[in-house]
KEVEXBA-22484 format. One record per residue (C-alpha): chain; x, y, z. Coordinates in Angstrom, 2 decimals. Example, Ala and Ser with C-alpha at 12.3 -4.5 7.8 and 13.67 -1.06 7.14 Angstrom:
<atoms>
{"A",{12.30,-4.50,7.80}}
{"A",{13.67,-1.06,7.14}}
</atoms>
This chain:
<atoms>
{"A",{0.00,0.00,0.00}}
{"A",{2.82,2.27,0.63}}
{"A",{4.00,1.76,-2.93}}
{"A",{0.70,2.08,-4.82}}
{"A",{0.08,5.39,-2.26}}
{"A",{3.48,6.33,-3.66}}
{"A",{2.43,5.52,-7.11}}
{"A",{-0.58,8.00,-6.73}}
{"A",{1.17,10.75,-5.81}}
{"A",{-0.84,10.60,-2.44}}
{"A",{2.06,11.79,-0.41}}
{"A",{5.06,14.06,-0.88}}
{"A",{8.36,11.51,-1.65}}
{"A",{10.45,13.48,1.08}}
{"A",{11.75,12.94,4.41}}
{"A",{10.06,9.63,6.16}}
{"A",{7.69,8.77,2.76}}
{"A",{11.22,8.68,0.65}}
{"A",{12.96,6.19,2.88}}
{"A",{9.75,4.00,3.29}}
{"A",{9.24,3.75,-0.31}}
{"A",{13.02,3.08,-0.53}}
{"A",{13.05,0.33,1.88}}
{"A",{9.65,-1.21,0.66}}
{"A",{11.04,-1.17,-2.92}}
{"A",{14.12,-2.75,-2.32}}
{"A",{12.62,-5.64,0.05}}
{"A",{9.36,-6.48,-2.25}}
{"A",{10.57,-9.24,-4.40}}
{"A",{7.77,-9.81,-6.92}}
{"A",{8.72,-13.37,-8.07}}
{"A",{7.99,-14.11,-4.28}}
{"A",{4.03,-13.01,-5.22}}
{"A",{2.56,-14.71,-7.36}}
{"A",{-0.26,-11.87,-8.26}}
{"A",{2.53,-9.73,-9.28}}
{"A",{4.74,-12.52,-10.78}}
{"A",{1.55,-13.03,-13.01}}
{"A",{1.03,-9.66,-13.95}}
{"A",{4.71,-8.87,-14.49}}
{"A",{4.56,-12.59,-17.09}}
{"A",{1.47,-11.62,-18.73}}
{"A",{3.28,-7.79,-19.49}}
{"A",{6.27,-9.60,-20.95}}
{"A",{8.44,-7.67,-17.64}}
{"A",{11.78,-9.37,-16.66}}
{"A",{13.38,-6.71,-14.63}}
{"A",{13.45,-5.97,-10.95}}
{"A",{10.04,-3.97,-9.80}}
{"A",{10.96,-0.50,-9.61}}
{"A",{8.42,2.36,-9.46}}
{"A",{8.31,3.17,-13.16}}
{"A",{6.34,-0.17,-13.46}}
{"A",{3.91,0.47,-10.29}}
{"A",{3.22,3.40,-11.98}}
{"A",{2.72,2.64,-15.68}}
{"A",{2.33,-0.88,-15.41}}
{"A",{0.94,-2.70,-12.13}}
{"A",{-1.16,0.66,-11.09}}
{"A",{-3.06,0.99,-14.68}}
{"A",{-4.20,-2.81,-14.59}}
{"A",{-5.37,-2.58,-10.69}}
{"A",{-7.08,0.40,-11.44}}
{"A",{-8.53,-0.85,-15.27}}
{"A",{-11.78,-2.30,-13.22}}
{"A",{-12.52,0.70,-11.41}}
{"A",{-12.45,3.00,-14.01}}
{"A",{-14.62,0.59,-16.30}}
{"A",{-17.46,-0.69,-13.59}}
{"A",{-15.73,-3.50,-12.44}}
{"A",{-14.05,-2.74,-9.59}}
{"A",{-14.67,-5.88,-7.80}}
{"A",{-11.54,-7.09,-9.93}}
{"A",{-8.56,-5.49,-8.53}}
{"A",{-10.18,-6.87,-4.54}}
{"A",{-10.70,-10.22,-6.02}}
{"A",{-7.29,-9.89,-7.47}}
{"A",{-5.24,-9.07,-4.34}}
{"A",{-7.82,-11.24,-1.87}}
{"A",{-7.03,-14.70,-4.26}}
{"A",{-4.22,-17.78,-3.41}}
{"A",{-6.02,-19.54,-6.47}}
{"A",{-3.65,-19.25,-9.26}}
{"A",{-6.22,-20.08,-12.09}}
{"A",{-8.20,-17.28,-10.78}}
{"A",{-5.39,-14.85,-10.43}}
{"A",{-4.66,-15.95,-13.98}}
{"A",{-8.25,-15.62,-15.22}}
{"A",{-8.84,-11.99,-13.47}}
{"A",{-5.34,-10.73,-14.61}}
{"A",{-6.47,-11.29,-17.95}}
{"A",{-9.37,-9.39,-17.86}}
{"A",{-7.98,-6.60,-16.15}}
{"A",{-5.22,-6.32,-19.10}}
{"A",{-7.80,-6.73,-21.45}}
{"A",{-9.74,-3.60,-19.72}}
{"A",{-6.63,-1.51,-19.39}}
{"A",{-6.31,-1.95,-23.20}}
{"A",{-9.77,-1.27,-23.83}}
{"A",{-9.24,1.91,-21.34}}
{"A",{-6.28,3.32,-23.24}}
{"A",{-8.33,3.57,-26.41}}
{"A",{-11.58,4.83,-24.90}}
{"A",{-8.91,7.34,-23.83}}
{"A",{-6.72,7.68,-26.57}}
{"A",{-10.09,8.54,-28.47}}
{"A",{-10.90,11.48,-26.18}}
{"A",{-7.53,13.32,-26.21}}
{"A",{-7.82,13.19,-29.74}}
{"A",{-11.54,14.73,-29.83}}
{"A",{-10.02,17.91,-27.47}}
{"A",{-9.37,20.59,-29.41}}
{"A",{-5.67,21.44,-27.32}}
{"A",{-4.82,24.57,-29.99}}
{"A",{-8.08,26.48,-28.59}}
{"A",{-7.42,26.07,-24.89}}
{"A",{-4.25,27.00,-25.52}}
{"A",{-5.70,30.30,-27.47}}
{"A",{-7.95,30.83,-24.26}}
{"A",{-5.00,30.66,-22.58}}
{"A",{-7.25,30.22,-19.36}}
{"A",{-5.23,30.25,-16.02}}
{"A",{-7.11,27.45,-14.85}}
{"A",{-8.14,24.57,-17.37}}
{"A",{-12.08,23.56,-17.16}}
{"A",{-12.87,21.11,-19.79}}
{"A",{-16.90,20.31,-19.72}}
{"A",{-17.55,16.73,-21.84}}
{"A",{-21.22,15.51,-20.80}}
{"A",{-20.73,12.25,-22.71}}
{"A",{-17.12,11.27,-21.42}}
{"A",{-16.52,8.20,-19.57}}
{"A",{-16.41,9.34,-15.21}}
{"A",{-14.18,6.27,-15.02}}
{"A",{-12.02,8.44,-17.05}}
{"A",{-12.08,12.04,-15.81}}
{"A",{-9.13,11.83,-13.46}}
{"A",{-6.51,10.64,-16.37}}
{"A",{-7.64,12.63,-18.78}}
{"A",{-7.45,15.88,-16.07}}
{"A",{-3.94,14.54,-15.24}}
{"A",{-3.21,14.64,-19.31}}
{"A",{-4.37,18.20,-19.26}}
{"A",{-2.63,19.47,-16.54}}
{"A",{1.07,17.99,-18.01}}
{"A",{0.66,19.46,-21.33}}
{"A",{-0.50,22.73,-19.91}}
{"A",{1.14,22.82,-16.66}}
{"A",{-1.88,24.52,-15.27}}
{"A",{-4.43,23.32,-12.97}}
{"A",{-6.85,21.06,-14.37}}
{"A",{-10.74,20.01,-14.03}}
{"A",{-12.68,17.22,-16.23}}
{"A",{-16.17,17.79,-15.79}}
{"A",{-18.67,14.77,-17.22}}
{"A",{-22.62,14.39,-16.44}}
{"A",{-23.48,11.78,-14.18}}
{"A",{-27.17,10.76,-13.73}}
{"A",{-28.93,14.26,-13.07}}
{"A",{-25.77,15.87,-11.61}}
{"A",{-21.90,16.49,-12.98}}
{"A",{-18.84,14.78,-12.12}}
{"A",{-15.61,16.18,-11.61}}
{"A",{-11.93,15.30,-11.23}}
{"A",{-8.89,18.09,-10.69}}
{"A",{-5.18,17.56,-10.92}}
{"A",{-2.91,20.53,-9.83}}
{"A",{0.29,22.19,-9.91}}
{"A",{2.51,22.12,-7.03}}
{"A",{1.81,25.98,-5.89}}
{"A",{-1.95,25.36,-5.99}}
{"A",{-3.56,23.35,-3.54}}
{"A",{-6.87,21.85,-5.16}}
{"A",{-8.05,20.03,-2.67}}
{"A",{-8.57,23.42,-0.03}}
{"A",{-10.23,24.89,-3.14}}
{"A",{-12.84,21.70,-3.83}}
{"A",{-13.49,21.75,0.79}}
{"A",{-14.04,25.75,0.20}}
{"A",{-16.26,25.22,-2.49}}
{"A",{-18.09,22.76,-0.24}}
{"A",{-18.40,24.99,2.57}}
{"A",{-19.86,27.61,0.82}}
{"A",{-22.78,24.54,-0.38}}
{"A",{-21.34,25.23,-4.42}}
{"A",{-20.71,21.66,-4.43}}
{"A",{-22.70,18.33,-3.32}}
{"A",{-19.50,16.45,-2.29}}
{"A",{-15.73,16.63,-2.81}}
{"A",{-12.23,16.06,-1.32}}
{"A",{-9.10,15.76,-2.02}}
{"A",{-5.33,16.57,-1.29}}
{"A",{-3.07,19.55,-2.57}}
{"A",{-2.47,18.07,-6.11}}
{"A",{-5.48,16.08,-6.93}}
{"A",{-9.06,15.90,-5.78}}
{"A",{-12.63,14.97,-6.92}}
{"A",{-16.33,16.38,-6.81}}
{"A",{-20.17,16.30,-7.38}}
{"A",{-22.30,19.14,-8.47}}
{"A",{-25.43,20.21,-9.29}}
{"A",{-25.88,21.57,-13.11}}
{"A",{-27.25,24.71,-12.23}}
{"A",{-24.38,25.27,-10.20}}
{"A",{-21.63,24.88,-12.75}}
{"A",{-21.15,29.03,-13.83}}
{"A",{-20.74,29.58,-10.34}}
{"A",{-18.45,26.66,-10.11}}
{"A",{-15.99,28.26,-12.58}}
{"A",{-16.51,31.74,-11.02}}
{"A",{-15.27,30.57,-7.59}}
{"A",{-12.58,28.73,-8.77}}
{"A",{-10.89,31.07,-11.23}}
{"A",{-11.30,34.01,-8.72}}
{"A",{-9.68,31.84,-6.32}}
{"A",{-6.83,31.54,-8.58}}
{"A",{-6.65,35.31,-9.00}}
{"A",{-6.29,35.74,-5.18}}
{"A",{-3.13,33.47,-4.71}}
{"A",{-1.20,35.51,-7.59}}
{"A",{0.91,32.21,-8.54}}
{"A",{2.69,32.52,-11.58}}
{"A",{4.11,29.66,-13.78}}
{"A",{7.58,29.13,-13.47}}
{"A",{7.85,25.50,-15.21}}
{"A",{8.19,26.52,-18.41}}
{"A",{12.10,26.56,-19.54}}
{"A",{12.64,25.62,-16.36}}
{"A",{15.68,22.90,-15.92}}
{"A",{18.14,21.78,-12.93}}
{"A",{21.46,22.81,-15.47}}
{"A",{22.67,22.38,-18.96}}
{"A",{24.61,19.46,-19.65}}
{"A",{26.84,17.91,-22.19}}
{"A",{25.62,14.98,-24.37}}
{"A",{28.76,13.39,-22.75}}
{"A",{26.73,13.32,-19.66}}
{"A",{24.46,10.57,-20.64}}
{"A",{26.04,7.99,-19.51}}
{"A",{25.78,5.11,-16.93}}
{"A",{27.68,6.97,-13.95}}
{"A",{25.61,9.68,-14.29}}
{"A",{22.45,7.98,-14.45}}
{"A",{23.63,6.01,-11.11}}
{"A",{24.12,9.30,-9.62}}
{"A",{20.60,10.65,-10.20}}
{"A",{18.96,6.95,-9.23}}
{"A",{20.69,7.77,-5.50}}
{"A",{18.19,10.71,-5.38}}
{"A",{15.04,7.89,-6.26}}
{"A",{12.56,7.47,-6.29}}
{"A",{10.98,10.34,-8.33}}
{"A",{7.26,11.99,-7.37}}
{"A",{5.30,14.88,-5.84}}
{"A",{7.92,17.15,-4.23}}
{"A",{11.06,15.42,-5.52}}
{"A",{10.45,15.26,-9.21}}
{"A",{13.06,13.97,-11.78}}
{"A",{15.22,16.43,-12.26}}
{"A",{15.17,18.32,-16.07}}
{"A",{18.42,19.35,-17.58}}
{"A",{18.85,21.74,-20.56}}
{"A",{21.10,19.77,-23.86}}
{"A",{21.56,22.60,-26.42}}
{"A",{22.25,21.68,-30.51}}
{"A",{20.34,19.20,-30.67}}
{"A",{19.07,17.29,-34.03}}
{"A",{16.35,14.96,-34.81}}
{"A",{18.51,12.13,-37.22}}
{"A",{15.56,9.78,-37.04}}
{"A",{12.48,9.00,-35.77}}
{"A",{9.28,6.56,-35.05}}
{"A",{6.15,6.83,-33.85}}
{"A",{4.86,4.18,-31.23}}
{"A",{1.33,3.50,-30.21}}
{"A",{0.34,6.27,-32.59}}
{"A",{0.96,8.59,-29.95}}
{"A",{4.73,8.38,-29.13}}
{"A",{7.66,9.59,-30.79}}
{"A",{11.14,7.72,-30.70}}
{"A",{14.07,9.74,-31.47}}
{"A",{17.55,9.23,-32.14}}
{"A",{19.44,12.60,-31.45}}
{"A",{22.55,13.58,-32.72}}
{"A",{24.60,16.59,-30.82}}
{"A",{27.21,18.71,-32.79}}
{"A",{29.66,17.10,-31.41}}
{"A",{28.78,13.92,-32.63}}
{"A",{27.11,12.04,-29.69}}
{"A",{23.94,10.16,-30.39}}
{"A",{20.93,10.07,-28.24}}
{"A",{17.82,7.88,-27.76}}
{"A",{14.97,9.65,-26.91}}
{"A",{10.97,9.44,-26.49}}
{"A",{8.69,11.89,-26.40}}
{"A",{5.29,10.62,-24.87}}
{"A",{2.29,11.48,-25.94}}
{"A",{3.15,14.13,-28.58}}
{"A",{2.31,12.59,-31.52}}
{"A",{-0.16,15.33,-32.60}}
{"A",{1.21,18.14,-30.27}}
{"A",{3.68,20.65,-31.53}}
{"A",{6.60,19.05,-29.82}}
{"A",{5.91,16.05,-31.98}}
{"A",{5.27,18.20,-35.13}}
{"A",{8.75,19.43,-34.54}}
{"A",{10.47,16.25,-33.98}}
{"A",{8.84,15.08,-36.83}}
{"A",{9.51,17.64,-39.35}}
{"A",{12.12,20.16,-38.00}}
{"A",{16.02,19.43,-39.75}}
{"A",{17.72,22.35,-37.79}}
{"A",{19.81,22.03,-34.43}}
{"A",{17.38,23.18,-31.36}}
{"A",{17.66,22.54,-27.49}}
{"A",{15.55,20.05,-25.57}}
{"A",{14.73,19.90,-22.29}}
{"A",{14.19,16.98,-20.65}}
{"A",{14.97,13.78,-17.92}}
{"A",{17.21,10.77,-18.01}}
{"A",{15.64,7.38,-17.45}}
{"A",{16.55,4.13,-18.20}}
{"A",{14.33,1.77,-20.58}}
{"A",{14.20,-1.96,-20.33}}
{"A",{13.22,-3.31,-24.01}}
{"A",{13.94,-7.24,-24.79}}
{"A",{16.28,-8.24,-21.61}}
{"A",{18.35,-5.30,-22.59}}
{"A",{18.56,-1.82,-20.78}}
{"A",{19.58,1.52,-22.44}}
{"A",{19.46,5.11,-21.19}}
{"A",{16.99,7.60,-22.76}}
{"A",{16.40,10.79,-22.96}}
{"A",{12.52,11.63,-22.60}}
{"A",{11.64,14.85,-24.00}}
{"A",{9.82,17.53,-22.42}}
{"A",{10.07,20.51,-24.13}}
{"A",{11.97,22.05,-27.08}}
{"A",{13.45,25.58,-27.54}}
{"A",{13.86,26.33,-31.13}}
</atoms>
């Protein structure tokens, strides 16, 4: 539990929380579980469990059920010693997570991302009465890392609306959604600083926004992501001894995020696109150093546009990680930004 909190970006990875996770991730042995032996078989996963694949692995598949109407899966899951069952409901909960991706990979494609960007609103409040409420929260968390603004997914439930916020680190969205309560805007809601969900009534949504943007207005926070990286590096520096270096600062989350660092002349040599939504790069510095990089997500953003078609040097901003790809590992570079 301390891991999948961790996952969730429940708690702040500092202090105490950093050296539980640390100790819980380097005791767990997964081929000593057979739930998460079966899971890790069934995803083609040889390597150690690290908290990449709690995250974008393990999490998504618990969570598949929930955010379909089954969420008697993941207890039935984790309450089981009957390996054909384990087998049987791991199955289906793959087989929802895959089904979940496109359900999702459908709606990101359906939001128009050029005219919120246009509105250039200082807090994001995207209104979909037909989406999926199973849904809201990832596609709110989707919003708020392309943006880097404050986020809210807002779908019709029933005869009332839905919502789920993600946040930035300066705003705390879950004292906004208990205000909002207080004051009897919203039927329910809770929540922590960086996440939180709610239930209104329809005729309550303009004051909703009101509240909530005004809010915003008050605190004066300004964003400071963008550009925004630890130091510029070398493409010398991508290397194994470096990358050990920045694992001793593990594992990454909510108040002790991977750190970004700055690589100037920079060229795309070659590219793919994965999942029709990725893009895998292979960089090339001036100085002759190649690089393999991802970019996640940006098939159809202008990052990816520029991967794609751009033939001139630029700088890219970004974090080291390390993928694990047919019993082999190699360091990447995954993209976050590019300055032309």
């Amino acid at each position: 539990y301390v891991l999948l909190a961790t996952v969730c970006d429940v708690m702040p990875l500092r202090k105490l929380n950093r050296l539980l996770s640390i100790i819980a991730l380097e005791e767990f042995n997964f081929k000593n579980n057979y739930i998460f032996n079966e899971i890790y078989r069934l995803g083609n996963k040889t390597n150690k469990l690290n908290i990449n694949d709690l995250g974008y692995l393990v999490g998504p598949i618990l969570n598949a059920g929930g955010r379909l109407s089954r969420s008697s899966y993941a207890t039935e899951l984790l309450s089981s010693d009957n390996k054909i069952s384990i087998n049987n409901i791991t199955n289906k909960l793959i087989i929802l997570n895959e089904k979940r991706k496109k359900i999702e990979s459908a709606i990101l494609k359906n939001i128009d991302f050029e005219k919120i960007k246009k509105e250039n609103e200082n807090i994001i409040i995207y209104f979909n009465p037909t989406l999926n409420e199973g849904l809201i929260g990832i596609i709110a968390s989707k919003l708020k890392d392309y943006f880097d603004k404050p986020s809210i997914v807002i779908t019709k439930s029933k005869n009332i609306l839905k919502g789920s916020a993600r946040s930035i680190f300066d705003y705390n969205i879950g004292k906004v959604i208990k205000n909002l309560l207080d004051r009897d805007i919203i039927i329910t809601g809770g929540g922590h600083n960086m996440a939180a969900g709610f239930s209104l009534k329809k005729e309550n949504f303009v004051y909703f926004k009101k509240f909530i943007n005004q809010d915003y207005l008050k605190k004066k926070i300004k964003n400071k992501w963008i550009n925004n990286y630890e130091t510029e590096l070398s493409s010398l520096s991508l290397n194994r001894k470096f990358y050990d270096d920045i694992m001793k600062l593990s594992p990454f989350g909510t108040e002790n995020p991977n750190p970004i660092f700055l690589f100037k002349q920079i060229k795309v040599i070659k590219h793919q696109i994965l999942d029709n939504k990725h893009i895998s790069c292979i960089l090339k510095s001036k100085i002759g150093i190649t690089i393999n990089s991802i970019s996640f997500d940006s098939l159809n953003t202008q990052i990816g546009k520029h991967l794609i078609n751009y033939k001139n040097y630029f700088n890219v901003i970004g974090y080291i990680n390390e993928n694990f790809w047919n019993n082999k590992k190699t360091l990447q570079l995954v993209i976050k930004d590019l300055i032309l």
